[in-house]
C-alpha positions in Angstrom: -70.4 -7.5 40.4 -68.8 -9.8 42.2 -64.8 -11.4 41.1 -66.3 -14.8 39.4 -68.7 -12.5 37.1 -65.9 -10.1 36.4 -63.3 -12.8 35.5 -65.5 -14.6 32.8 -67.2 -11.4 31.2 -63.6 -9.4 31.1 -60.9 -11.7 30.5 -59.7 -13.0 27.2 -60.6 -16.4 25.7 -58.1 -19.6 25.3 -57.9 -18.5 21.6 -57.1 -14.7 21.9 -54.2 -16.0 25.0 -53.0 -19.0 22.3 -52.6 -16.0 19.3 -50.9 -13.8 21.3 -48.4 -16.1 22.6 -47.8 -17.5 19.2 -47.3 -13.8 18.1 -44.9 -13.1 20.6 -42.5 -16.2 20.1 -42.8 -15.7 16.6 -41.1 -12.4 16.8 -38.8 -13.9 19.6 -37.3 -16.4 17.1 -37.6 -13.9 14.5 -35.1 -11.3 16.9 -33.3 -14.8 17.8 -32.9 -16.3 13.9 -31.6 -12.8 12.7 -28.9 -12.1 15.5 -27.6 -15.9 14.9 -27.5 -15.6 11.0 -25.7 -11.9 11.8 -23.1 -13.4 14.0 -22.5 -16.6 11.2 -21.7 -13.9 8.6 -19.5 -12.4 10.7 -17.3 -15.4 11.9 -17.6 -16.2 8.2 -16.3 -12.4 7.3 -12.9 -12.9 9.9 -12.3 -16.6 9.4 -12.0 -16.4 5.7 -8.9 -16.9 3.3 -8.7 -13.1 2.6 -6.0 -13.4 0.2 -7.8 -15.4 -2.1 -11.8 -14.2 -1.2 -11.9 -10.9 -1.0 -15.1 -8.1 0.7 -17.2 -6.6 -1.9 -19.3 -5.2 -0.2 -21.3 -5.6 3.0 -25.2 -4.8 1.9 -28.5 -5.1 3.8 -30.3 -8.3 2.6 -33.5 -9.4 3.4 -34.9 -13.1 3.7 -38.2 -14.4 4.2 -38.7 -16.6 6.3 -41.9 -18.4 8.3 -42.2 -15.9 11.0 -41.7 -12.7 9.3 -38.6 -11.0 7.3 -35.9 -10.6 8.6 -33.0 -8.0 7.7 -29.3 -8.9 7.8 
């Protein structure tokens, strides 16, 4: 078998490359979204009036969002 006959028989379609791209900067924003919305909630956290709001708690939430869920 010669290379021309083993690249088109072997190799993946347009389609399968396109969905695995998609999947893979999907869960690159995913990993992106949730380490900004962490360090928001922290800046928020030291930069607030703490004599007048005051830490519960700090709990695990999760939100939904289009690419998958994401836990903060």
């Amino acid at each position: 078998m010669n290379i021309q006959q083993h690249l088109t028989t072997n190799s993946l379609s347009w389609k399968e490359i396109e969905l695995d791209l998609f999947r893979a900067l999907q869960n690159a924003f995913a990993e992106l979204f949730t380490a900004l919305l962490e360090d928001i909630d922290r800046q928020l956290a030291e930069t607030r009036d703490k004599r007048r709001y005051h830490l519960k708690d700090k709990r695990r939430t999760t939100i939904q969002t289009l690419f998958r869920r994401s836990y903060l």
